[in-house]
Wavefront OBJ file of the C-alpha trace (Angstrom):
o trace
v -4.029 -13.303 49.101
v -5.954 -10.003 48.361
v -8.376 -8.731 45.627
v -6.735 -5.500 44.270
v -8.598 -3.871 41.951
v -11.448 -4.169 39.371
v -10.740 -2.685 36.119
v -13.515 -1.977 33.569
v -13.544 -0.447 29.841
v -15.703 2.805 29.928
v -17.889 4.246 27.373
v -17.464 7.330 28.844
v -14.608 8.535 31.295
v -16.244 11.395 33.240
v -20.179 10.295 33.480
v -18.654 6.907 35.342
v -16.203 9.340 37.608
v -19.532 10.918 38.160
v -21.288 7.735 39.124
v -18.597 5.900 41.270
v -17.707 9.589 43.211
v -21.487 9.893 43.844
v -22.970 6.664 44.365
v -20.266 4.505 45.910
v -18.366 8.070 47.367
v -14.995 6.342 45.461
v -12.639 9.464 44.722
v -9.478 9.623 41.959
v -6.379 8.420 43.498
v -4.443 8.655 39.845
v -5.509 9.398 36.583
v -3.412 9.952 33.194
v -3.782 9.435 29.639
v -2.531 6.328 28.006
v -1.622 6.960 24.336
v -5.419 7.980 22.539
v -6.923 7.067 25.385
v -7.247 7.957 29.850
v -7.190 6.143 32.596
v -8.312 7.315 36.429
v -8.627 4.621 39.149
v -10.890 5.170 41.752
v -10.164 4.137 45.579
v -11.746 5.168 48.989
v -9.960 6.933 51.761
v -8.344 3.640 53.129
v -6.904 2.861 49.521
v -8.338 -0.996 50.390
v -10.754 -0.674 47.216
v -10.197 0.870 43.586
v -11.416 0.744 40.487
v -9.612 1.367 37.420
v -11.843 3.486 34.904
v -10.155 2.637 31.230
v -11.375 4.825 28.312
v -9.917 3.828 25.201
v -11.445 5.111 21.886
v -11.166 2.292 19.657
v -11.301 -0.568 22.630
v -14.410 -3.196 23.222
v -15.982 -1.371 25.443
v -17.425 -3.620 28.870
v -21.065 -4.613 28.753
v -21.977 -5.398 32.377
v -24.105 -8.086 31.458
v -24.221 -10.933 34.375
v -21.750 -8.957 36.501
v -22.443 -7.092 39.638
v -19.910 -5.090 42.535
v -21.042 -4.857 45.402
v -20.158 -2.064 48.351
v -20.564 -1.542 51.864
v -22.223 1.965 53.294
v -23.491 2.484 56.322
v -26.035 4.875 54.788
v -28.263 3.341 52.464
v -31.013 4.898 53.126
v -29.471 7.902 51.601
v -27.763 6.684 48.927
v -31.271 5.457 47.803
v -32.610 8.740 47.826
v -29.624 10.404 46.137
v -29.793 7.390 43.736
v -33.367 8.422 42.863
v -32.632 12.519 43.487
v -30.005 11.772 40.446
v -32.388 9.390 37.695
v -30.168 6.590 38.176
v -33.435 3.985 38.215
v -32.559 2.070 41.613
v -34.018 -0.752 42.623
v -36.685 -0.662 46.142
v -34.535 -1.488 49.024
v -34.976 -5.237 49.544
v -34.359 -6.918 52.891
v -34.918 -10.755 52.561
v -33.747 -11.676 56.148
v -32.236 -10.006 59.273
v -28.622 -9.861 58.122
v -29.345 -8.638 54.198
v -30.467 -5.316 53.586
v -29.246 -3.689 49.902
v -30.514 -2.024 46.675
v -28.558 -2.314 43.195
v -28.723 0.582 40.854
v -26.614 0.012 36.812
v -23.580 2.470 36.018
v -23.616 4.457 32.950
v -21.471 1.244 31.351
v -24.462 -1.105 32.454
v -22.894 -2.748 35.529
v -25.126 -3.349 38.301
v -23.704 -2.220 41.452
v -25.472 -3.503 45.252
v -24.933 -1.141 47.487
v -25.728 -2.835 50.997
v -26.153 -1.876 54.360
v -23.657 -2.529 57.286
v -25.137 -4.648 59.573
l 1 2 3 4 5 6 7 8 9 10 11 12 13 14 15 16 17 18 19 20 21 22 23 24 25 26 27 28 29 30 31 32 33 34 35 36 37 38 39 40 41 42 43 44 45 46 47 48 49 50 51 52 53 54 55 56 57 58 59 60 61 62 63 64 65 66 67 68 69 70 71 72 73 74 75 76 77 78 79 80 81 82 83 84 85 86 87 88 89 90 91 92 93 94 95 96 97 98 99 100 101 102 103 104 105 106 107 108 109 110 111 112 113 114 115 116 117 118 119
């Protein structure tokens, strides 16, 4: 057994394809409209994560509240400073013990995403 995919309701269909392209380097692997609304999931090159981006007018729209994803980079040094470069409001860098070292920054819907360091 696998996790597939994360799918979250977005205020706003391009400024999170903005965010997940820039911050967690995701790209669109499919996108298409569904009835009055689009849909574009976002994967990286291996296809092993994606994210489905759902914008639906008239839908609830996902909060973020007491959620977090977190992703693997093996640059997060400079995905702090692009982060910061960008306005996005990330947190310092923390590194609580030898084998932790990550920073979480919210997405335009208000989900906190850790980006931590390979180690």
């Amino acid at each position: 057994m696998y996790f597939r995919q994360l799918s979250l309701m977005v205020k706003n269909l391009e400024e999170s394809i903005e965010f997940y392209e820039t911050i967690t380097e995701l790209t669109i692997s499919r996108r298409f409209k569904e009835g009055p609304g689009e849909i574009a999931f976002m994967a990286n090159s291996s296809g092993e994560t994606e994210i489905e981006l759902v914008y639906m007018p008239q839908a609830q729209k996902f909060e973020g509240k007491g959620f977090f994803i977190c992703f693997v980079t093996d640059k997060l040094d400079a995905m702090h400073k692009l982060a910061q470069a960008r306005g996005l409001n990330p947190s310092d860098i923390r590194n609580p013990d030898p084998q932790s070292r990550y920073f979480y920054v919210y997405d335009p819907n208000g989900v906190s995403v850790m980006l931590r360091q390979k180690l």
